[in-house]
TORPA-4810 file (N, C-alpha, C, O; in nm, 3 decimals):
<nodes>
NODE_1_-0.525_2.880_-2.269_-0.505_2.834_-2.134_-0.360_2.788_-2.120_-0.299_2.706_-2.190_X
NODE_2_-0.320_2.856_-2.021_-0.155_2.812_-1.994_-0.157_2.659_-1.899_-0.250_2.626_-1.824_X
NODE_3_-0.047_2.589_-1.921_0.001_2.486_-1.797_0.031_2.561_-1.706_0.153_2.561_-1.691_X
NODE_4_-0.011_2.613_-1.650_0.084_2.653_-1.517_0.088_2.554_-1.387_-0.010_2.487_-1.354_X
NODE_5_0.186_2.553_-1.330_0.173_2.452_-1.222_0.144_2.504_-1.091_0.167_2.624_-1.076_X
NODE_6_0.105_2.448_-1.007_0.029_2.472_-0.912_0.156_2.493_-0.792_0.262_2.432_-0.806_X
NODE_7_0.132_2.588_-0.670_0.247_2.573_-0.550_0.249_2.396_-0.520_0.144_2.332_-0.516_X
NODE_8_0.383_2.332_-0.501_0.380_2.213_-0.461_0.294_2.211_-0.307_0.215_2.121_-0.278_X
NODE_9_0.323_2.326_-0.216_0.265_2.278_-0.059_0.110_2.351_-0.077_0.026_2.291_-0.010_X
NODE_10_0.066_2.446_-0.140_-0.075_2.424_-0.123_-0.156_2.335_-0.211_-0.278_2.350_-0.207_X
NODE_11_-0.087_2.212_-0.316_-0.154_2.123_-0.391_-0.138_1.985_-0.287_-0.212_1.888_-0.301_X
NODE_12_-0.047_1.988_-0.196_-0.049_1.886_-0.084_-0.120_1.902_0.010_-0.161_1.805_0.074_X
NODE_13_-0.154_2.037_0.046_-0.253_2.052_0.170_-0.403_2.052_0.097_-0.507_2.033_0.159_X
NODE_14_-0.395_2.072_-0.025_-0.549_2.078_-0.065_-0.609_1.911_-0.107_-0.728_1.882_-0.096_X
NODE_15_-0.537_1.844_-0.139_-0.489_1.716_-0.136_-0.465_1.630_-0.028_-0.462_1.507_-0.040_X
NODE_16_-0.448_1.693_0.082_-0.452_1.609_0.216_-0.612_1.623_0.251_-0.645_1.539_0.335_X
NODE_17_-0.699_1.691_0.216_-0.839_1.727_0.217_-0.888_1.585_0.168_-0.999_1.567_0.219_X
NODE_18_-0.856_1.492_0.100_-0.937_1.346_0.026_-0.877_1.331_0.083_-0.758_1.361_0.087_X
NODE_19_-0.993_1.232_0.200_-0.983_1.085_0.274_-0.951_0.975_0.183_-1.024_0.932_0.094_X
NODE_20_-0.798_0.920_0.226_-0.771_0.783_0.183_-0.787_0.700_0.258_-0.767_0.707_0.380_X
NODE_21_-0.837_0.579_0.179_-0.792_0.446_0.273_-0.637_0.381_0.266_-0.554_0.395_0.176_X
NODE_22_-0.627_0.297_0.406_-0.446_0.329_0.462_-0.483_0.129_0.436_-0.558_0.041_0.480_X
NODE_23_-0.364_0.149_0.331_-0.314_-0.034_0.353_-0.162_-0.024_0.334_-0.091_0.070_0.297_X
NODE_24_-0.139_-0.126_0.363_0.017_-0.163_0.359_0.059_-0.302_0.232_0.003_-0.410_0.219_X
NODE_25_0.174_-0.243_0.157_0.156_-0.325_0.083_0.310_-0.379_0.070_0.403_-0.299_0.072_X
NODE_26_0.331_-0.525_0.055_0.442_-0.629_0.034_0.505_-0.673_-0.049_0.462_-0.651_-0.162_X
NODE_27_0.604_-0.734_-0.040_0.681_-0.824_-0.187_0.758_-0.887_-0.083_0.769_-0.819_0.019_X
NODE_28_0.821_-1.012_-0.082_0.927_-1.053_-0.077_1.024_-1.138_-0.152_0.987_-1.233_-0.221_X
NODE_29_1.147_-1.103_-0.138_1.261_-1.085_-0.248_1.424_-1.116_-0.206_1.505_-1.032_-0.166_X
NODE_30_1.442_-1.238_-0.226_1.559_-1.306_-0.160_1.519_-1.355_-0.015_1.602_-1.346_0.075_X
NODE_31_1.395_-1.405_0.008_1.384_-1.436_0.150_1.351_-1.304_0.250_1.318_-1.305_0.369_X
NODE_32_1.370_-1.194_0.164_1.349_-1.081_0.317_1.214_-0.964_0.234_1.206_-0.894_0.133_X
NODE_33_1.135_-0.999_0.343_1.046_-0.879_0.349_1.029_-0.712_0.307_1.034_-0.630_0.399_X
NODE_34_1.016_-0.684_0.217_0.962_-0.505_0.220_0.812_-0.463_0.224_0.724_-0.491_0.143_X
NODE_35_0.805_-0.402_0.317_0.655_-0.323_0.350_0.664_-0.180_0.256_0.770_-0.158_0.198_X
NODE_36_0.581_-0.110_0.247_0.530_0.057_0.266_0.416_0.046_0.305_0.343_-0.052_0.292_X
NODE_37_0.388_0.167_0.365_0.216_0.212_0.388_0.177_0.275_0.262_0.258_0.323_0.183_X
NODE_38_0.015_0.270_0.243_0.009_0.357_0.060_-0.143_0.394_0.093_-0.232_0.313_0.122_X
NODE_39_-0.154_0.533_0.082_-0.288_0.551_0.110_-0.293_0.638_-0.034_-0.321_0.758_-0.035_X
NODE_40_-0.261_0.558_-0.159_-0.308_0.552_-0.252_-0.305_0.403_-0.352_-0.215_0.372_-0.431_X
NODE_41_-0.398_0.344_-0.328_-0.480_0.204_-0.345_-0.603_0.228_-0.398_-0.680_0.314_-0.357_X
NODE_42_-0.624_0.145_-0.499_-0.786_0.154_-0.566_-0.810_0.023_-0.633_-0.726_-0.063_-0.657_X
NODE_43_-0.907_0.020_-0.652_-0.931_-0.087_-0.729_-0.983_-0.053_-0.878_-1.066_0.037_-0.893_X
NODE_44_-0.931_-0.130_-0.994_-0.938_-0.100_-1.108_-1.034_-0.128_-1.156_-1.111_-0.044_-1.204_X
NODE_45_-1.055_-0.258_-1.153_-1.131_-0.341_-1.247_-1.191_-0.505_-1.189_-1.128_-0.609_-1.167_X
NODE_46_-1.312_-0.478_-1.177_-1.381_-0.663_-1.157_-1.354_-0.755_-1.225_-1.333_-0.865_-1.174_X
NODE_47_-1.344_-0.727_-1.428_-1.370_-0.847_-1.488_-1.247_-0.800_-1.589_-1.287_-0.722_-1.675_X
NODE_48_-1.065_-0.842_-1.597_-1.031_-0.913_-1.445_-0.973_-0.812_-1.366_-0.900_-0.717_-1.391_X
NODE_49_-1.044_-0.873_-1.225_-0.955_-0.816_-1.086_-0.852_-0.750_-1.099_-0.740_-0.801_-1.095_X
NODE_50_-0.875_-0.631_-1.116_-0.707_-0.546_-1.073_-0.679_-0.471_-0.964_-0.773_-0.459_-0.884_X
NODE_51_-0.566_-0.412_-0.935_-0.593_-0.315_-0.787_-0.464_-0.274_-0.886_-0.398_-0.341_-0.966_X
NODE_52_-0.454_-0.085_-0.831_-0.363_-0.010_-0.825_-0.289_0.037_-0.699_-0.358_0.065_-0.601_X
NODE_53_-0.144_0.048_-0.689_-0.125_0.147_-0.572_0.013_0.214_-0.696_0.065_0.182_-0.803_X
NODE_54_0.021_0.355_-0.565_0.174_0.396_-0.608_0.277_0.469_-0.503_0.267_0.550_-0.410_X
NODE_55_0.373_0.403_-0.563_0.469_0.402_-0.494_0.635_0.554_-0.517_0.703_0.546_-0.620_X
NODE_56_0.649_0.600_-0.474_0.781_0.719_-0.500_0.857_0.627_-0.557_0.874_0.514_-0.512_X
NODE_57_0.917_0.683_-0.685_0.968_0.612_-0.761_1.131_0.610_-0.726_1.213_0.548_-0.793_X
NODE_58_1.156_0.672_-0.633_1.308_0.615_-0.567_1.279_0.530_-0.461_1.369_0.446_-0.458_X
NODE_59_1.201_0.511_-0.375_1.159_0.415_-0.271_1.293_0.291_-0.312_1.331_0.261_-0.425_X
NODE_60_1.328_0.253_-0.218_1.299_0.084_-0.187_1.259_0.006_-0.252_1.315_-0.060_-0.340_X
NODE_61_1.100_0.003_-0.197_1.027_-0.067_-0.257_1.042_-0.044_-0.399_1.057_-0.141_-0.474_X
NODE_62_1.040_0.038_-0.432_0.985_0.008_-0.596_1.115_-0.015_-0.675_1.106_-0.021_-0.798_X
NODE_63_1.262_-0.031_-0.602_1.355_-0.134_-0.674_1.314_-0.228_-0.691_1.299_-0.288_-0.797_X
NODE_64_1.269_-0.275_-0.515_1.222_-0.444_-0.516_1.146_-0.472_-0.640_1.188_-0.565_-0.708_X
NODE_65_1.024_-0.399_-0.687_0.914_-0.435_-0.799_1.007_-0.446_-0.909_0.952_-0.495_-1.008_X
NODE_66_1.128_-0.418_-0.927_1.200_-0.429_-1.097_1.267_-0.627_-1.103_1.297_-0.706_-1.192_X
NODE_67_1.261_-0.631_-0.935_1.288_-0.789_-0.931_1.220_-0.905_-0.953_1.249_-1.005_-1.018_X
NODE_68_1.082_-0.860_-0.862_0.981_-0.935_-0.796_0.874_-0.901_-0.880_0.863_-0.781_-0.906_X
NODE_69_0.746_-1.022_-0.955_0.617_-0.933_-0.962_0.483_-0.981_-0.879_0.364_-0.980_-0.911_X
NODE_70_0.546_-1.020_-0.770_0.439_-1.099_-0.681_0.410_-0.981_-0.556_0.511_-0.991_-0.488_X
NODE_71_0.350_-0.908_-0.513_0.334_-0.829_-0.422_0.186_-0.885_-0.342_0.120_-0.986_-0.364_X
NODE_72_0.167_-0.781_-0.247_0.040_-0.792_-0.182_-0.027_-0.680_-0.086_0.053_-0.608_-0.027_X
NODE_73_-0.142_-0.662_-0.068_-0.179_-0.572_0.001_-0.287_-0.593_0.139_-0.387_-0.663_0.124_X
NODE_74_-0.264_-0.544_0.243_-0.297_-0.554_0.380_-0.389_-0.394_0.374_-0.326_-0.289_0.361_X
NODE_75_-0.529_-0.394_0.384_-0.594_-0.313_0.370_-0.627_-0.308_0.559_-0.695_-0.382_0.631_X
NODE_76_-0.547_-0.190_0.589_-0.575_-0.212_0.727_-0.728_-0.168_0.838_-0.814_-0.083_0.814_X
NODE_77_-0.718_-0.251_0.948_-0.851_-0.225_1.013_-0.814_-0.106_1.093_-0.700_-0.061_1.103_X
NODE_78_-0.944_-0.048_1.163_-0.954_0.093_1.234_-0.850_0.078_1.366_-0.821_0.186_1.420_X
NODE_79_-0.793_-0.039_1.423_-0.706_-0.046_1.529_-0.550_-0.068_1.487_-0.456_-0.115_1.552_X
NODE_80_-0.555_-0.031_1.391_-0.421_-0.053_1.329_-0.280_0.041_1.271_-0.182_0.019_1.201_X
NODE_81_-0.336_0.153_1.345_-0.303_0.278_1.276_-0.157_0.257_1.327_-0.075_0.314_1.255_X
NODE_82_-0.103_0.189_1.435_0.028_0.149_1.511_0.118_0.131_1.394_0.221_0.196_1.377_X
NODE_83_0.069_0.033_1.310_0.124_-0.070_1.158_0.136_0.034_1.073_0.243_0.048_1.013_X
NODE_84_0.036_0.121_1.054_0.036_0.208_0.911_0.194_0.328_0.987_0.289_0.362_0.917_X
NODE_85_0.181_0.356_1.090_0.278_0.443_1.136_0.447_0.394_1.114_0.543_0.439_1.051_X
NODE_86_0.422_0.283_1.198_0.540_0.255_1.195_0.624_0.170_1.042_0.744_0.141_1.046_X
NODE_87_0.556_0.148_0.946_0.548_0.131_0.807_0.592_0.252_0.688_0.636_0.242_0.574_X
NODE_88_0.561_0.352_0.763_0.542_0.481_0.721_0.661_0.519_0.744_0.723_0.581_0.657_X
NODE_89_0.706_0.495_0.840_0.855_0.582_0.945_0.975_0.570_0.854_1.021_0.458_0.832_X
NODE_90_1.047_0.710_0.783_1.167_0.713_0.757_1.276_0.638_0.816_1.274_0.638_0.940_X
NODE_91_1.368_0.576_0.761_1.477_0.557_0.846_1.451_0.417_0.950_1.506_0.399_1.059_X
NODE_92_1.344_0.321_0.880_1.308_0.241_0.959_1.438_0.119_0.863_1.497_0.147_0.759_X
NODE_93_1.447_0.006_0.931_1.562_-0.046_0.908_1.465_-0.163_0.789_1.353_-0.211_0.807_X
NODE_94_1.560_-0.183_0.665_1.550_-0.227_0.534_1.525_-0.405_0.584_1.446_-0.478_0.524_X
NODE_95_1.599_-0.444_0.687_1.582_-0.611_0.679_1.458_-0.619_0.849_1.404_-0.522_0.904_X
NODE_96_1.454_-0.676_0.865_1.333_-0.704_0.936_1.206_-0.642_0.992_1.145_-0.662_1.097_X
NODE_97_1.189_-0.570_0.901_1.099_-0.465_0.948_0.958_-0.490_0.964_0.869_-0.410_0.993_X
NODE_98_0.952_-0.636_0.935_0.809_-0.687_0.989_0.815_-0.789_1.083_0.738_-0.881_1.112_X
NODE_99_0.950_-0.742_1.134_0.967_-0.807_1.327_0.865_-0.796_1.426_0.838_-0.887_1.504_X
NODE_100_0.802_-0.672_1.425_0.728_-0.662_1.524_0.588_-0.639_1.481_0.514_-0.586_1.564_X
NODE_101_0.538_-0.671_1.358_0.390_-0.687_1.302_0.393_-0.814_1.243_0.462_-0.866_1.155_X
NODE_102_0.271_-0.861_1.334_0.250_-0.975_1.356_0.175_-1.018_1.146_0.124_-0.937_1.068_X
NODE_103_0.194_-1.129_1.131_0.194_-1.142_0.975_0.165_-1.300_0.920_0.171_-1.384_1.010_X
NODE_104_0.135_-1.350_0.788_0.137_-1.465_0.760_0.182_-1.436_0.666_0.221_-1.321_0.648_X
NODE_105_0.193_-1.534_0.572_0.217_-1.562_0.413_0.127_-1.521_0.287_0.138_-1.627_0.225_X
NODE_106_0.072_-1.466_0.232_-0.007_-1.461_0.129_-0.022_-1.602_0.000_0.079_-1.600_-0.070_X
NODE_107_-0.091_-1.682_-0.029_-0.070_-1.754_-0.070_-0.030_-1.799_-0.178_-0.004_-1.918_-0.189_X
NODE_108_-0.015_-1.694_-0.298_0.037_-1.688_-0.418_0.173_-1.657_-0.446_0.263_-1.719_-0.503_X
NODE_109_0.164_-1.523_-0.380_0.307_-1.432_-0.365_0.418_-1.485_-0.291_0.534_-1.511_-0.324_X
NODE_110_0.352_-1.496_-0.179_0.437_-1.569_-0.070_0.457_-1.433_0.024_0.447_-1.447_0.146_X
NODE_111_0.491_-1.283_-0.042_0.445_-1.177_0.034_0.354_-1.205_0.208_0.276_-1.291_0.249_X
NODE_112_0.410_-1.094_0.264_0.325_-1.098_0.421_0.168_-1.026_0.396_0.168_-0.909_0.360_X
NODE_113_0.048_-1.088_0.414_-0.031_-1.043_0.485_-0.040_-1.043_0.611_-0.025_-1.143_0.681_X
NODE_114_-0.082_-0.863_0.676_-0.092_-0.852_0.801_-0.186_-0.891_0.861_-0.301_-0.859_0.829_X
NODE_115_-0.154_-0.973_0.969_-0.270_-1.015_1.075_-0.378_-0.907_1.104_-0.338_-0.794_1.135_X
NODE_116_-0.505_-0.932_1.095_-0.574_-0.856_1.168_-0.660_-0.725_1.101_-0.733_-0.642_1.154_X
NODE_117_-0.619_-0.747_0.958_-0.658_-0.640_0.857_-0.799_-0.663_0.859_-0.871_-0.728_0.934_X
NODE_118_-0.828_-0.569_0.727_-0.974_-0.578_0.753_-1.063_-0.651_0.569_-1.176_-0.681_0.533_X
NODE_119_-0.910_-0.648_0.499_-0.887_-0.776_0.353_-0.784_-0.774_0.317_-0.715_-0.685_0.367_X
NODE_120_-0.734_-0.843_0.242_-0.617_-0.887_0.168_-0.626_-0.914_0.019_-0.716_-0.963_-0.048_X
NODE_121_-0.496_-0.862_-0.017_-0.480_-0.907_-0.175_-0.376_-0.973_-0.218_-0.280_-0.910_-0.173_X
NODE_122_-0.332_-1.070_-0.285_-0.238_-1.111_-0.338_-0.244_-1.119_-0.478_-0.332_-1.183_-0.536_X
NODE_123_-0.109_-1.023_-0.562_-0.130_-0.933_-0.654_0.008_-1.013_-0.744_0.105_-1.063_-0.686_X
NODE_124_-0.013_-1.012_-0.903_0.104_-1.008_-0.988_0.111_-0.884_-1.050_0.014_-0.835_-1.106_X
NODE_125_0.230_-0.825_-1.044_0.219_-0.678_-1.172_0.178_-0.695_-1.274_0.248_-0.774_-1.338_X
NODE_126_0.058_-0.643_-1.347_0.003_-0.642_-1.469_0.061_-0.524_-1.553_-0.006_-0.518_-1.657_X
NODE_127_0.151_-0.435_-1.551_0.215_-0.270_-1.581_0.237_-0.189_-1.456_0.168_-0.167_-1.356_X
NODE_128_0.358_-0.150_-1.496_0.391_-0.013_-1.377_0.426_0.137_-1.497_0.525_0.154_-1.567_X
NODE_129_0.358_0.186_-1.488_0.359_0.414_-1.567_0.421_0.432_-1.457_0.442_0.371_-1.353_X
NODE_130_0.452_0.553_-1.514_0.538_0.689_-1.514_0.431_0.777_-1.470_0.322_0.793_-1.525_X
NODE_131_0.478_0.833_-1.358_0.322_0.933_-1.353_0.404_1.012_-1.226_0.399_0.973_-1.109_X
NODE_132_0.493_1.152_-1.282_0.538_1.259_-1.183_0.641_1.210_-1.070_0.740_1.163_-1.126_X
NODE_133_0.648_1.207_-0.965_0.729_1.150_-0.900_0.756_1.014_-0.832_0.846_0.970_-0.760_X
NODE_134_0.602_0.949_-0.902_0.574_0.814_-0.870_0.543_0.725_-0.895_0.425_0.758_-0.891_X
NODE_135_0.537_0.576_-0.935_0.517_0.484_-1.065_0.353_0.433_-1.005_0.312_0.433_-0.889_X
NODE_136_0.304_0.402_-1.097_0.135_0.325_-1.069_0.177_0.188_-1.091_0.246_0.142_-1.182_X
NODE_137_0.116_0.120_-0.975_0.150_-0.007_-1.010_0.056_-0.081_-1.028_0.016_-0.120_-0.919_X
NODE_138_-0.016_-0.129_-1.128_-0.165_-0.230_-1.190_-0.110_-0.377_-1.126_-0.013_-0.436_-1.174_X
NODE_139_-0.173_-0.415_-1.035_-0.147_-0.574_-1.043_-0.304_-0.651_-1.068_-0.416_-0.604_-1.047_X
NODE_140_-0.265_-0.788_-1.123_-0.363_-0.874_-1.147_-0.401_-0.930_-0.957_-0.325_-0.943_-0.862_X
NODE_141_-0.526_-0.946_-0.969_-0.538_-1.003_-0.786_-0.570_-1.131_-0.810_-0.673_-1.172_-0.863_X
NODE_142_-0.468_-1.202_-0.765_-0.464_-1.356_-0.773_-0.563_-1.432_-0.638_-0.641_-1.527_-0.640_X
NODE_143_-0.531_-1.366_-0.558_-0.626_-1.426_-0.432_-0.704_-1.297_-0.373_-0.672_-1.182_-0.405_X
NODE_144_-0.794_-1.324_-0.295_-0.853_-1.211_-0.203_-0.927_-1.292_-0.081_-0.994_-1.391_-0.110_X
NODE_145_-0.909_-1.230_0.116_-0.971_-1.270_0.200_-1.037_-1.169_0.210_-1.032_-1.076_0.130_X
NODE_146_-1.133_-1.176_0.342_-1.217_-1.074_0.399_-1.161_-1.077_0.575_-1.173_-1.184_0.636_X
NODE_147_-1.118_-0.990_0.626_-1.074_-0.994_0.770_-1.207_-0.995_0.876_-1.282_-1.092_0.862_X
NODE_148_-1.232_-0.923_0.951_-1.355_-1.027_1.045_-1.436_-0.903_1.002_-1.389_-0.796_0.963_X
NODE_149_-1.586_-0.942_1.018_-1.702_-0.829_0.956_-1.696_-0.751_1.045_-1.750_-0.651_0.998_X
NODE_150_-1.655_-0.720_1.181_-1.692_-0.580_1.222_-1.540_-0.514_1.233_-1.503_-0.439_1.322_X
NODE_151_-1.478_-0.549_1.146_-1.328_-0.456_1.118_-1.398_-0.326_1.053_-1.491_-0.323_0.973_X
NODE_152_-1.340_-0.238_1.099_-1.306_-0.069_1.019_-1.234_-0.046_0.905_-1.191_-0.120_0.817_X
NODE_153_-1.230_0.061_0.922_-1.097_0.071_0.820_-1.017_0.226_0.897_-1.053_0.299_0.989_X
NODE_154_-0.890_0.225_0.801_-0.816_0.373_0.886_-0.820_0.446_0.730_-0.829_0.377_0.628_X
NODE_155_-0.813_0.578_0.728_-0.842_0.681_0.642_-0.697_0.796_0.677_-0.654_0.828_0.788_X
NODE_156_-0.652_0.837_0.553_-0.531_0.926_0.572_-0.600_1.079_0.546_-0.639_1.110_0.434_X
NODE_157_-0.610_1.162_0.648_-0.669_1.313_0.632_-0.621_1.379_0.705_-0.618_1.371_0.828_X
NODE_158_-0.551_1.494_0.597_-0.507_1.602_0.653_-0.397_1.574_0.746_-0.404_1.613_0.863_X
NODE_159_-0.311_1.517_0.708_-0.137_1.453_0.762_-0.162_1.356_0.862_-0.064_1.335_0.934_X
NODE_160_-0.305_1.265_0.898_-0.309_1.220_1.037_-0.390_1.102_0.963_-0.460_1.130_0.866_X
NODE_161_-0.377_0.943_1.020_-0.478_0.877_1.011_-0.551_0.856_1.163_-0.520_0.862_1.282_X
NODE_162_-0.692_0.824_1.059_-0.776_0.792_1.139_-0.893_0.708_1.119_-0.944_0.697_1.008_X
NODE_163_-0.945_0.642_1.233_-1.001_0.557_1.230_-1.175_0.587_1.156_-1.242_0.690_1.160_X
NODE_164_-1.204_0.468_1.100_-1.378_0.481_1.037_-1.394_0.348_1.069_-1.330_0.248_1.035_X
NODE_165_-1.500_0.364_1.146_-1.596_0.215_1.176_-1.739_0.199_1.123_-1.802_0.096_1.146_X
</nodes>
């Protein structure tokens, strides 16, 4: 059996086929805020609490993680797809970019949880791999809320999110 590798755009379109769930995840680092959207998030492990996401390993963000190991994650609700978009958006500006999403503090990290989600995590890096063009990031979950019981959630399929209630 050979490695052969697969076309990069029909392993992304066959791959946009798995429904993700869409959260947004934080650090802050000198006083200023970094978001991404990551509709690759999982949870590792119960006993102890871990969560994974990953991040493009040139990002932004994932300088910030070589500084910071306090992050957090905003698992967003079904009316929220506004946040996951504009989170998402190339070319969105590096210092206040959680001007116009409304937010609190996370209580460990100090990271923003977003108002209105549908849970929250506040995470320390437990290991970040090497994995292709993008690092996995294991954090320990130091805190966890629940956002209100009849929140949704948003799902990434097939280049579009969308809402599940």
């Amino acid at each position: 059996m050979t490695d052969a590798l697969v076309d990069e755009d029909a392993f992304r379109s066959a791959v946009g086929r798995l429904p993700a769930g869409v959260a947004v995840v934080t650090l802050r680092l000198r006083g200023l805020d970094h978001a991404m959207t990551a509709s690759a998030v999982a949870s590792v492990s119960l006993a102890p609490p871990l969560l994974l996401f990953c991040v493009h390993a040139d990002a932004r963000f994932r300088e910030a993680l070589d500084e910071t190991d306090g992050w957090a994650v905003s698992v967003l609700a079904d009316d929220q797809a506004h946040v996951a978009d504009w989170l998402a958006s190339p070319g969105r500006p590096a210092v206040d970019q959680l001007a116009r999403v409304p937010h609190r503090s996370a209580p460990v990290s100090g990271a923003a949880w977003v108002d209105g989600a549908a849970a929250w995590f506040d995470c320390r890096t437990a290991s970040i791999h090497s994995a292709g063009d993008h690092d996995v990031v294991v954090g320990t979950v130091l805190a966890v809320e629940q956002g209100r019981s009849t929140a949704g959630g948003l799902v990434h399929l097939r280049s579009r999110t969308r809402p599940v209630r």
